[in-house]
PAMI-210646 format. One line per field, with one value per residue (C-alpha): x negated, y, z; residue in three letters; residue number from 1. Coordinates in Angstrom, 2 decimals, decimal comma. Example, Ala and Ser with C-alpha at 12.3 -4.5 7.8 and 13.67 -1.06 7.14 Angstrom:
% PAMI-210646
c1 c(-12,30  -13,67) $
c2 c(-4,50  -1,06) $
c3 c(7,80  7,14) $
r c(ALA  SER) $
k c(1  2) $
END
This chain:
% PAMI-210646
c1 c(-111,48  -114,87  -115,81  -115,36  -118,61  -118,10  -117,36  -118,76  -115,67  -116,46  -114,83  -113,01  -110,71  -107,66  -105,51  -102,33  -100,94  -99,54  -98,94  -96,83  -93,89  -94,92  -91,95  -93,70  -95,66  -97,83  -95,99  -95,75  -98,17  -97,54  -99,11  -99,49  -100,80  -102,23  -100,39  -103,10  -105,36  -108,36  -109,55  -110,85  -107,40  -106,01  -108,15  -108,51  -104,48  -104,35  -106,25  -104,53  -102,60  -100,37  -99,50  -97,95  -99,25  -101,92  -102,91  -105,09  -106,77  -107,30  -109,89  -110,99  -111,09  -115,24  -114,11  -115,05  -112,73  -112,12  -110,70  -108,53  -106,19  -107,04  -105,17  -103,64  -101,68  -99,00  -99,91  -97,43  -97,60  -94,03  -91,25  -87,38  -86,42  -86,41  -87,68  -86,13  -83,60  -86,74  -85,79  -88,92  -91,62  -94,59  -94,17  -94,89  -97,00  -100,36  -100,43  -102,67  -103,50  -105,29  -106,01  -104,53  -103,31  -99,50  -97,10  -97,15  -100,49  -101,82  -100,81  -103,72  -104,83  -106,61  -110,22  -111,55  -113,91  -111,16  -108,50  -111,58  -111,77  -107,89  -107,92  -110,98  -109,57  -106,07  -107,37  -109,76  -105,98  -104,23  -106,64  -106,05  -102,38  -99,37  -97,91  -95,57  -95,99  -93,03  -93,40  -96,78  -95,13  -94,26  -93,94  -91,15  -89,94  -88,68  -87,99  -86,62  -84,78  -87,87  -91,02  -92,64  -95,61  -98,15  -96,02  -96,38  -99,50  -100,80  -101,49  -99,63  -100,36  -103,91  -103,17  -101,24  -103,54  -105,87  -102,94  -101,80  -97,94  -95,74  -95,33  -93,50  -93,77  -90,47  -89,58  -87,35  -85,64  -84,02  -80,08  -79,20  -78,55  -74,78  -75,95  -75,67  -78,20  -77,51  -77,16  -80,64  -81,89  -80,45  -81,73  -85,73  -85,25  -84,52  -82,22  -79,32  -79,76  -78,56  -77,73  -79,88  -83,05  -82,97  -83,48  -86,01  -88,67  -87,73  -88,35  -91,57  -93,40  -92,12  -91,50  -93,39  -93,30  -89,32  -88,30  -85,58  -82,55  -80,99  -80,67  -81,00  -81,35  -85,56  -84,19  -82,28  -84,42  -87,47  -85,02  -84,01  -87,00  -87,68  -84,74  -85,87  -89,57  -87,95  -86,34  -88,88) $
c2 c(-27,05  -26,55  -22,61  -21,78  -22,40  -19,24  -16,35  -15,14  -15,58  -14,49  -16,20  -14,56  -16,97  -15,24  -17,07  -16,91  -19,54  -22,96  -26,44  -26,32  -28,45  -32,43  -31,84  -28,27  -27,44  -25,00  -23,51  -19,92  -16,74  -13,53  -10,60  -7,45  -4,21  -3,90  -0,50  0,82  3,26  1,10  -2,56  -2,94  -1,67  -4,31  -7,03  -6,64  -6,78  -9,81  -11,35  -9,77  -12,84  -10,31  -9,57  -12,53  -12,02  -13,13  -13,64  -16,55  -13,95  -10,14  -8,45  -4,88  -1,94  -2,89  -6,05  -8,64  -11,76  -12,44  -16,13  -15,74  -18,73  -22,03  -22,69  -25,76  -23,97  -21,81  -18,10  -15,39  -13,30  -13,37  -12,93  -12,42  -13,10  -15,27  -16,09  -18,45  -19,99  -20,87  -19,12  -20,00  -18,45  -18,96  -22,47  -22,99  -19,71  -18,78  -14,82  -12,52  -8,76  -6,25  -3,15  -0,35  2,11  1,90  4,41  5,54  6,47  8,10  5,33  4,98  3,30  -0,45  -0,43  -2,11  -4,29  -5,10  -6,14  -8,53  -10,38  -10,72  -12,27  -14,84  -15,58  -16,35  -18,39  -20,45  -20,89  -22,03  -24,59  -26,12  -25,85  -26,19  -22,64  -22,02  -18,45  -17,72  -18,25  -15,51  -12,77  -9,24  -9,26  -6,49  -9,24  -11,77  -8,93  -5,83  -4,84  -4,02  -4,31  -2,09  -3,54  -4,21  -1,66  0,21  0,78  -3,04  -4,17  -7,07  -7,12  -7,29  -10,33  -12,42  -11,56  -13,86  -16,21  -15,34  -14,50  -13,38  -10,00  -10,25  -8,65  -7,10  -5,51  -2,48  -2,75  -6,14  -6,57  -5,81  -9,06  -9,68  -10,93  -9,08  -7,48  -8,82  -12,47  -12,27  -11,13  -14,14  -16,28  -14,71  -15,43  -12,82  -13,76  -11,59  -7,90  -4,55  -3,90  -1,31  -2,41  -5,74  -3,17  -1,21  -4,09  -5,41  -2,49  -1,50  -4,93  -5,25  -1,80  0,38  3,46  4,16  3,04  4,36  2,13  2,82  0,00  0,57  -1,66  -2,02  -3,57  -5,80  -6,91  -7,48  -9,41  -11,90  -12,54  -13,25  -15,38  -17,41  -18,26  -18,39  -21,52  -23,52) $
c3 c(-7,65  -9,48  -10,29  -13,49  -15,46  -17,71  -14,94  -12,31  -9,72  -6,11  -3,11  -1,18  0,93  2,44  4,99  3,53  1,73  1,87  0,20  -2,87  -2,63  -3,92  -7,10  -8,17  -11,25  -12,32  -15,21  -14,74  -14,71  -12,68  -13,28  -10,74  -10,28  -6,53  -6,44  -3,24  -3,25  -3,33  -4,43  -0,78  0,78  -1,65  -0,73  3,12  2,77  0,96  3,45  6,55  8,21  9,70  6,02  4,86  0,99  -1,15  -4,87  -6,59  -7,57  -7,80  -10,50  -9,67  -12,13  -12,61  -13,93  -10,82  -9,89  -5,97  -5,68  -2,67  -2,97  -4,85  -7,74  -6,00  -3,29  -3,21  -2,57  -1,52  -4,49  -5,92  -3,43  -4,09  -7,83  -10,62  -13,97  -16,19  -13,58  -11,32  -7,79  -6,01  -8,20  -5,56  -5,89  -9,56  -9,95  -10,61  -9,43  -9,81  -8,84  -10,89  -8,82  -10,21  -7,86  -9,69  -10,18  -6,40  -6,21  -9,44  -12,20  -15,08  -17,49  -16,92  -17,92  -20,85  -18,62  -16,15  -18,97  -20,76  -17,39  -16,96  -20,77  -19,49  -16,39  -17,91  -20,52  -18,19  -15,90  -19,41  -20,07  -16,27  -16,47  -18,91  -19,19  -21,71  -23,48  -22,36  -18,60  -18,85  -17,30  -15,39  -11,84  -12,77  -15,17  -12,55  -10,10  -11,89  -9,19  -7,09  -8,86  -11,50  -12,01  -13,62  -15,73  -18,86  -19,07  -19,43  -22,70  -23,24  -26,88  -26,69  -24,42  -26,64  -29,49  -27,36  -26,83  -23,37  -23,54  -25,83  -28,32  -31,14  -34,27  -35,95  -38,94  -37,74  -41,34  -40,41  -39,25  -35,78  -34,31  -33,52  -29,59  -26,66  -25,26  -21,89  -23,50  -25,21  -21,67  -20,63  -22,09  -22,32  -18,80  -16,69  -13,59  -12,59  -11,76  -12,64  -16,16  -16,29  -14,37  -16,41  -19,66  -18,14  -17,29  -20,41  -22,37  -20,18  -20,89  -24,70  -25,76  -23,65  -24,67  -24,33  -21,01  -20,70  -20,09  -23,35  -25,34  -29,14  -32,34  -31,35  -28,08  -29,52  -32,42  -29,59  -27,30  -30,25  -31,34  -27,60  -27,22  -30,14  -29,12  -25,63  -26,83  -28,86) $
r c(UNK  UNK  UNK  UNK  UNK  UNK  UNK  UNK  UNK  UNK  UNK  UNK  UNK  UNK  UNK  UNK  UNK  UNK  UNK  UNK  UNK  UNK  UNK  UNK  UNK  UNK  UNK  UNK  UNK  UNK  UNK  UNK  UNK  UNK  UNK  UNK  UNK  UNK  UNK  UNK  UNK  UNK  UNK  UNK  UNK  UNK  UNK  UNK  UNK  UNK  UNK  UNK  UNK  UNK  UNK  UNK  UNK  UNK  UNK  UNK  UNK  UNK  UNK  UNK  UNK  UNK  UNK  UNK  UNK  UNK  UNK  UNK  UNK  UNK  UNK  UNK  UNK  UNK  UNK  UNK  UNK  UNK  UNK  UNK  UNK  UNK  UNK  UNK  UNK  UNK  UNK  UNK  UNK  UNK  UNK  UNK  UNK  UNK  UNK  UNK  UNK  UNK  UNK  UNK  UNK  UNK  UNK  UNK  UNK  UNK  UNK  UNK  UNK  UNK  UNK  UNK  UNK  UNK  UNK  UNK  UNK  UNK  UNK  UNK  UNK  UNK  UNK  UNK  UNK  UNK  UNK  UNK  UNK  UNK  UNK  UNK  UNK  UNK  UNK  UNK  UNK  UNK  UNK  UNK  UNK  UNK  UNK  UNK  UNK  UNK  UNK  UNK  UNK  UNK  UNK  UNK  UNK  UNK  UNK  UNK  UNK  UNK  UNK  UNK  UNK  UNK  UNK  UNK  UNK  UNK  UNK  UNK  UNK  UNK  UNK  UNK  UNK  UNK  UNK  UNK  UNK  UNK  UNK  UNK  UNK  UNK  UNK  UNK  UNK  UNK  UNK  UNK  UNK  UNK  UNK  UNK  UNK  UNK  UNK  UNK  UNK  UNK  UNK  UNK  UNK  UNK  UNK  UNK  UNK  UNK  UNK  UNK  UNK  UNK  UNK  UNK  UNK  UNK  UNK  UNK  UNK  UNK  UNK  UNK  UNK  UNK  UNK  UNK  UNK  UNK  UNK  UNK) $
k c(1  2  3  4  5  6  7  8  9  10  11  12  13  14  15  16  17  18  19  20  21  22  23  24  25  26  27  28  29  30  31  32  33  34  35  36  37  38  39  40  41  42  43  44  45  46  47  48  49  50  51  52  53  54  55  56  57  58  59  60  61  62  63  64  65  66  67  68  69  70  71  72  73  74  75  76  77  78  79  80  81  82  83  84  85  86  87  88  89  90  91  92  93  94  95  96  97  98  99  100  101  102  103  104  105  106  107  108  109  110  111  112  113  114  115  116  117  118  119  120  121  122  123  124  125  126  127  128  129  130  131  132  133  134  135  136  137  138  139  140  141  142  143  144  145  146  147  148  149  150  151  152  153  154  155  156  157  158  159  160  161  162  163  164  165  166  167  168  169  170  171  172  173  174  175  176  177  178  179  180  181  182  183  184  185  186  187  188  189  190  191  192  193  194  195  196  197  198  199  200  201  202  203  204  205  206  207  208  209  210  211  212  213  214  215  216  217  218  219  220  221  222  223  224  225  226  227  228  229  230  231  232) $
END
């Protein structure tokens, strides 16, 4: 795959991936925190055979892109879970890992330089592959029930102002939809978890600063408008 012509992306090959099955497509986005202490504990795991994970690509806190798996094969970013009735998310996935050292080791804020190189780098991977909006998500989001990241912290808005996901914009004085919560959350994409842990990486990508658990008429108001670009 040729470099990208606008960014300076450093190769750093890891060992672990594979093919993506011949009936695959690229048509979803995962984003992680690297949740280590370091970007070089990060990287030299990523490219640990005895690991058995990988990104595409990780971008450190000073704003540099490491290429570890070409965009063409599957890495081993995703795991268990689901987004959007797809059950194996490596295989039509683009991940990839900002290093932040996550809410284990001292959870903060992503740097201005580090968050202008995720927006480049995802809009350089949107103009290679068909992603719907929709399918630009939370590693949390297709795995609530073990995942956290990239977590509250990352600014999804400012990335769909540049046209990389979704945020919607509500007017708190409309009618609570008549849907279920859990219906809405159905059909935004998320697979089947806990009640509970479906709300909470819902509410930390789209309404970050109440996470917790409680659903209320914001919640519901986000998920429908969800739901409805969801389906277009």
């Amino acid at each position: 795959m040729a470099a990208n012509t606008h960014l300076n992306i450093i190769d750093h090959p890891s060992p672990n991936f594979g093919d993506r099955p011949t009936d695959s497509q690229v048509d979803i986005l995962v984003m992680h925190y690297t949740g280590m202490q370091s970007g070089q504990e990060a990287i030299d795991r990523l490219c640990d055979p005895a690991s058995s994970v990988s990104s595409h690509y990780l971008i450190e806190e000073d704003g540099r892109i490491f290429r570890l798996v070409d965009e063409q094969k599957r890495a081993w970013h995703a795991g268990r879970g689901e987004w959007q009735k797809c059950v194996d998310v490596n295989s039509n996935s683009i991940g990839i890992e900002i290093v932040n050292p996550g809410h284990e080791f001292g959870y903060r804020p992503f740097p201005d330089i580090q968050i202008q190189s995720v927006i480049e780098l995802c809009q350089g991977i949107l103009g290679r592959h068909t992603i719907p909006a929709s399918r630009i998500i939370a590693h949390s989001d297709m795995a609530p029930d073990r995942k956290e990241d990239p977590g509250e912290l990352f600014p999804w808005q400012e990335l769909a102002k540049q046209g990389i996901g979704l945020w919607p914009d509500i007017d708190p004085k409309e009618v609570r939809p008549d849907e279920e919560f859990e219906h809405l959350l159905d059909i935004i994409g998320y697979g089947e978890n806990d009640a509970i842990k479906r709300c909470v990486a819902f509410q930390r990508h789209w309404r970050p600063r109440n996470i917790s658990g409680v659903i209320d008429d914001e919640c519901l108001l986000i998920a429908k408008a969800l739901a409805d670009a969801s389906k277009r």
